[in-house]
N, C-alpha and C positions, 0 to 999 in steps of 0.2 A: 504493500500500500504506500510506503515511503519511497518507494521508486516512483509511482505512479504522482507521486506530489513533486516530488523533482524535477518529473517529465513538465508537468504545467509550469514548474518554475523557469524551465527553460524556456518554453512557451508565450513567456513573458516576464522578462528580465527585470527586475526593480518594483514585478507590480505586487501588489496582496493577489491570493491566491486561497479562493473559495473555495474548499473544498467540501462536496457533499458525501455524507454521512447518513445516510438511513433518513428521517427527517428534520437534520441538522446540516447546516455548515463550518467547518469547522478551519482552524488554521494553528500552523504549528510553528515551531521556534522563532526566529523574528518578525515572520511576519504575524504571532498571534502577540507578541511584545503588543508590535505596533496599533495592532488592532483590539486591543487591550486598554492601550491609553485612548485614540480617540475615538471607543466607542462603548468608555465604560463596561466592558466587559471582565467577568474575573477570569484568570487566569488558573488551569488545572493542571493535571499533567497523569497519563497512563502508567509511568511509571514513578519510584522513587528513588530518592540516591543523587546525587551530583549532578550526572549524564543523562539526567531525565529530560525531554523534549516537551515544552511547554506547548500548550494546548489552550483555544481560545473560540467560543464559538456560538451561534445564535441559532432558534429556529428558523426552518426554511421560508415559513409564511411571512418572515423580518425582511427579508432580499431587499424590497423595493426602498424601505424605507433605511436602512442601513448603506445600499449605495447610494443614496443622496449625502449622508453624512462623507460617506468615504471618497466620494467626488470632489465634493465642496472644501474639502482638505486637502485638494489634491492631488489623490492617489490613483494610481491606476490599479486596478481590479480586472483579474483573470476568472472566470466562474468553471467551475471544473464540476462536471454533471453526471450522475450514473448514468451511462447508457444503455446497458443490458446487462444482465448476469450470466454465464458461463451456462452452454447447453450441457447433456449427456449424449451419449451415442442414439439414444432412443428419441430423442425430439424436444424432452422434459427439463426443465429447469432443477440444478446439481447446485450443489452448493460448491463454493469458491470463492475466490473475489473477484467482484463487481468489476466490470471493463468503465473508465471513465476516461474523460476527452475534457477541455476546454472548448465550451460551446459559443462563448463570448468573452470578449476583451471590451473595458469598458474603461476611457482616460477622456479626462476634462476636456479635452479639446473636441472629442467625437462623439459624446454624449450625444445622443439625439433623443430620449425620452422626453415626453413633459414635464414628468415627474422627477429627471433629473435638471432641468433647468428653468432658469427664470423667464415668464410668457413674457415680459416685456425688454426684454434684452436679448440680443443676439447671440450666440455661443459661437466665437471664433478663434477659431484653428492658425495661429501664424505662426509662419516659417522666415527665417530670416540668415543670411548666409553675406557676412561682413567679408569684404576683398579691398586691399590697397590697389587704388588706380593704375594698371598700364603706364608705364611711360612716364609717370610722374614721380618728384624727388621728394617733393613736398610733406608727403605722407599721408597725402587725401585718398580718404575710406566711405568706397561707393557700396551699400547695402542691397540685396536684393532681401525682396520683400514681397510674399505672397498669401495671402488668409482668403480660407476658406470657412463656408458655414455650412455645415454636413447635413443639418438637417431641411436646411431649404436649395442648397446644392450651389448657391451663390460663391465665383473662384472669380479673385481677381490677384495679379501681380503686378508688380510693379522695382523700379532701380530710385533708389533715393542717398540722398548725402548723411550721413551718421547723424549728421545733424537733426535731420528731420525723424529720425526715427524712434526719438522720446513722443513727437506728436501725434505718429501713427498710433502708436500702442495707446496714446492716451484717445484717442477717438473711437479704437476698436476696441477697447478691454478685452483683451484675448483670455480665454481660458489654460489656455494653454502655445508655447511655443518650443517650434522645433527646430534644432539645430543639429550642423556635425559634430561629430566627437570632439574635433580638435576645436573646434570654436566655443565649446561650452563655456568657457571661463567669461569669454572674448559677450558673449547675447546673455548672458547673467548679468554681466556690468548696466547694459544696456537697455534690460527691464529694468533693475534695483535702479539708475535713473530717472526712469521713466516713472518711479514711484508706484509701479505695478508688482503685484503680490497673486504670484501664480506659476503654475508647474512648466518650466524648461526642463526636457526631455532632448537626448542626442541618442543619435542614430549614424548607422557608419560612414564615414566621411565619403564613400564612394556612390553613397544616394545623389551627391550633391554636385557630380562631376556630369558633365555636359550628356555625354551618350548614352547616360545610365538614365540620368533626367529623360530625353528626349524619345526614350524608347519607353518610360512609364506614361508619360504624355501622351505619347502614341497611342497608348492602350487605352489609356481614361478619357481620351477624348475624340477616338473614334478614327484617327488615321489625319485629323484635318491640317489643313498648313498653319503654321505662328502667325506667316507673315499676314494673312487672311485675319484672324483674329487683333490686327493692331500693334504687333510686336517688330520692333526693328534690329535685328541683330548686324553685328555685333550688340548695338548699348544695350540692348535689353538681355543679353548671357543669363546675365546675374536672377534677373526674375523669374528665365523660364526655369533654372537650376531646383531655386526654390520648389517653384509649382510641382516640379517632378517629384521632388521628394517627398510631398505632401501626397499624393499620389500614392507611391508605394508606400506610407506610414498609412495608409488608408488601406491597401491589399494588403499590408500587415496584420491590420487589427479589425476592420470591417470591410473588410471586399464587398459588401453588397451596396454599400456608400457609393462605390464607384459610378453607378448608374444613376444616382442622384443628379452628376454634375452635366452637365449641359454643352455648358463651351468655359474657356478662359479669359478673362476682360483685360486689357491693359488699362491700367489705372495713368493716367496725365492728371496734371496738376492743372490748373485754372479753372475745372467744369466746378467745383465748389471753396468757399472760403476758405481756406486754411489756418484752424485757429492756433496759436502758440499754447505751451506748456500752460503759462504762468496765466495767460488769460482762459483758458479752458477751466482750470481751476476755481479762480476769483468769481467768475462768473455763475459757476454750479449751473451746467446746463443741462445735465444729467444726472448728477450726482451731489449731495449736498455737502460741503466742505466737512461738516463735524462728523458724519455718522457715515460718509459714501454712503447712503443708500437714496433712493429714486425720490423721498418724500422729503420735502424741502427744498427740491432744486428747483428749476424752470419748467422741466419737461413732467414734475409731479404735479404742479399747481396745475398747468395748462392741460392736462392728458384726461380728456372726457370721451376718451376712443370704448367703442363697444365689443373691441376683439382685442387678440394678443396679437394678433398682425398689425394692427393699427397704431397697437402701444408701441411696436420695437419700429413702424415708419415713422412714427412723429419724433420717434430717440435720437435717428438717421438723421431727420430732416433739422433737428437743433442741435446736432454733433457737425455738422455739417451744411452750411445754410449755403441754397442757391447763390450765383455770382451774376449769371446771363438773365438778362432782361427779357431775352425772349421767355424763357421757363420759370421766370417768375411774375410774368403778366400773367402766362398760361395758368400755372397755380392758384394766381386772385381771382381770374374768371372762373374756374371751376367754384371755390369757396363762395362766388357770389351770386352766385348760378345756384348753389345748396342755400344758401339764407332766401335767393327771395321764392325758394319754392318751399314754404317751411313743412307742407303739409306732406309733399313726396319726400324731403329729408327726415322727418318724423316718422316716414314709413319705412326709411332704410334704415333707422334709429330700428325699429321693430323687427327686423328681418333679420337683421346682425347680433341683435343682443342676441346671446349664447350661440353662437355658432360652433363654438372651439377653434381649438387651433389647427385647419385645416391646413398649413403647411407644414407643420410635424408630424400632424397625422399621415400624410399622404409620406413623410420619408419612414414611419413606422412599416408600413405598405410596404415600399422600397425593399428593407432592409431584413421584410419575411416575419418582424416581430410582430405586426397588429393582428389584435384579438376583434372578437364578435363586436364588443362596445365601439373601438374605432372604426370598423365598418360603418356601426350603424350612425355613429354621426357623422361621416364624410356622405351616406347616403342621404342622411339630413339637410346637409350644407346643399347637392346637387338637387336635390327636390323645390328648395328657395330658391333657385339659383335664374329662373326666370320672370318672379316677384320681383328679384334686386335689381335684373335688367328691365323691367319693364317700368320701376321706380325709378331708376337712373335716366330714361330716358321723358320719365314728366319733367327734368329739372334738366337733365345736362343734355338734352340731345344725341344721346345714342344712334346709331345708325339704325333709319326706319325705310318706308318705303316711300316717307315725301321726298322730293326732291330738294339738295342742302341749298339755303338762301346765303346771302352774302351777310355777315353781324353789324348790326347796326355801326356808325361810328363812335369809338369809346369817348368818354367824360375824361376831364382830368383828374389827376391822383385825387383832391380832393375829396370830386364827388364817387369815386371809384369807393373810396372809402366810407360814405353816406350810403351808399347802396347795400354794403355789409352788414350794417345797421339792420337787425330783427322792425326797427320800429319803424324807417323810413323804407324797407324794402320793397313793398306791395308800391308807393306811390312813385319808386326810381326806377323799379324794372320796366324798362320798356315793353309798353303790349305787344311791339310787332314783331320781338323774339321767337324765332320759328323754335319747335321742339323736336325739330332737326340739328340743329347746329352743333356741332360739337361744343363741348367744354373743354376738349383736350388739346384742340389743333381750329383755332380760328379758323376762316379763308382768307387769303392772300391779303385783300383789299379789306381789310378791318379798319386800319387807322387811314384818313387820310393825311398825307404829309409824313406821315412815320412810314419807318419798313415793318414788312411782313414778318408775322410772328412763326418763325422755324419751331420746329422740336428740338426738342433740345438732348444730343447724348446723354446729359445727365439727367434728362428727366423723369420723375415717376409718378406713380399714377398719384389723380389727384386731391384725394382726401385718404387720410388718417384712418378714418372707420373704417 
């Protein structure tokens, strides 16, 4: 049986390792120490005498709620499951010992339960792989920088200056980050600045080498070109490096993650404001200065969203506030287009409340774990799901079968902001707003005298709820 515990410890280097026990879990020498302190657990042991191997362990029906603890401290967790019991020649179950397997690896950054992370925050996976500049004497240290969110399958990378890499991590709050071996010391320094508290993990420094990356890439993203996706190599090496590696830490420990992800984004600088350390901070736009947590900052007082998707896009959208005028006129139309329709906004207020979290649910789907209840509410979610459209389009002009009008000409900033108004909306909305007209993408001819409002790459859909 202690071979069979071994096996799993190899299986997963550095993590706690569940092992089950009839209707127990149980864990032995240090990792039941560990799991002894932070989980209040007492400490036994099968044998006595010096040499005795400590022994630490909860009932099985504990699981869910114990790896929330053991997450949230940072640990990664192997779960090692009886599989079946040893046949006899005759067909009949013999007694021996149990055949067991690790059937899940489970570490902060790839958590994709509910119930292991917070519905209104993001859970991101960043990898980061620190390189001194080509050709330069100076000592300037270009970063490549890739985070993933596993359970909604969002991959973007990106090459940044060392510099800026205290602001990434403080806009992403990663769960977790991954490095090579030899860099561990080097992306420690690098969080512990960034004043972020959470599990670095390294992995062999040969994940993070060009061919090795570009051949996981291959596989997790279907064969497609970089350059198609936005990447310029040379300057972009560093970020696809990253990405790959994130990649095989994902066929490492959750190979069914893999199909979650989509395509790869390159991340550019200018499509959103980019806020500093120290003003990220001061400001609490996320987080409230005394307690980090959500209640007392900007996005706590302001967050009247009816879903957990809504909660972690309004977190997005005040970590990161619009730059281009085009995507942020778009955004005011859409908000003012929901105010003066209060009555179809009230009704997508009712359709929304309790929906769940249909984008973790669908990666539970993904990843083979969801049970009967997440079926039935993702069948929930698609059953409303022509109510929402048909509500959307009383207020925002959804695509119908009238033919799309040209949008009146806009008001200035002023009166733009009179028409948000619950109380002057009914007498500023214009009547001869067709209920064709998008709220997403004006036509051309909106403003006179101004230019045409584009889309905007960085744009996202446009309300919160």
């Amino acid at each position: 049986m202690m071979q069979q515990f071994a096996a799993a410890k190899a299986r997963c280097p550095g993590g706690l390792v569940l092992f089950r026990m009839g209707d127990f879990y149980e864990l032995f020498g240090d990792d039941a120490r560990e799991a002894a302190r932070l989980l209040d657990l007492t400490l036994t042991s099968r044998d006595k005498g010096p040499d005795a191997v400590p022994m630490a362990g909860f009932p099985h029906h504990q699981l869910d709620a114990q790896l929330v603890r053991l997450v949230a401290a940072g640990r990664h967790v192997a779960i090692c499951e009886q599989i079946d019991g040893p046949a006899s020649t005759d067909g009949k179950p013999s007694k021996g010992l149990l055949r067991r397997e690790v059937t899940r690896i489970v570490t902060p950054g790839i958590a994709a339960d509910e119930s292991l992370l917070d519905p209104v925050r993001r859970n991101w996976l960043v990898a980061l792989l620190p390189r001194a500049l080509a050709g330069r004497d100076d000592g300037t240290v270009a970063v490549g920088i890739a985070w993933l969110d596993v359970a909604a399958g969002r991959f973007e990378a990106a090459v940044v200056d060392r510099e800026d890499v205290a602001d990434h991590l403080l806009r992403l709050e990663p769960a977790e980050v991954l490095c090579a071996e030899k860099d561990r010391d080097v992306v420690a320094r690098l969080v512990q600045e960034a004043g972020r508290s959470c599990a670095v993990t390294a992995r062999p420094d040969w994940w993070f080498e060009a061919a090795t990356a570009d051949a996981a890439l291959a596989r997790g993203l279907g064969g497609r070109r970089l350059e198609g996706l936005g990447f310029e190599l040379p300057a972009d090496r560093q970020a696809l490096d990253v990405a790959g590696a994130i990649i095989a830490y994902l066929e490492e420990n959750e190979p069914a993650a893999v199909a979650r992800i989509e395509t790869l984004a390159a991340w550019r600088p200018g499509h959103r404001m980019e806020i500093d350390e120290a003003s990220r901070r001061s400001l609490e736009l996320v987080r409230a200065l005394g307690t980090g947590r959500r209640e007392g900052s900007l996005a706590g007082v302001l967050d009247q969203t009816k879903t957990p998707m809504g909660g972690r896009r309004l977190g997005e959208w005040l970590a990161a506030p619009l730059v281009d005028k085009a995507a942020i006129d778009e955004r005011l139309d859409a908000v003012a287009a929901l105010v003066a329709e209060p009555l179809a906004a009230a009704r997508l207020v009712e359709l929304l409340t309790g929906i769940g979290d249909i984008e973790r649910l669908t990666g539970r789907v993904v990843t083979g774990r969801a049970g009967p209840r997440d079926l039935e509410r993702i069948g929930h979610a698609t059953t409303i799901l022509p109510d929402v459209a048909a509500a959307c389009s009383g207020c925002c002009g959804m695509p119908s079968t009238r033919a799309p009008t040209s949008r009146p000409a806009s008001r200035p900033r002023s009166a733009r902001a009179a028409r948000c108004s619950p109380a002057t909306a009914a007498s500023s909305a214009p009547a001869s707003t067709p209920a064709s007209t998008s709220c997403w993408s004006w036509p051309a001819a909106a403003r006179p005298g101004s230019p045409a409002i584009r889309p905007s790459r960085s744009s996202a859909p446009a309300s919160p709820r």
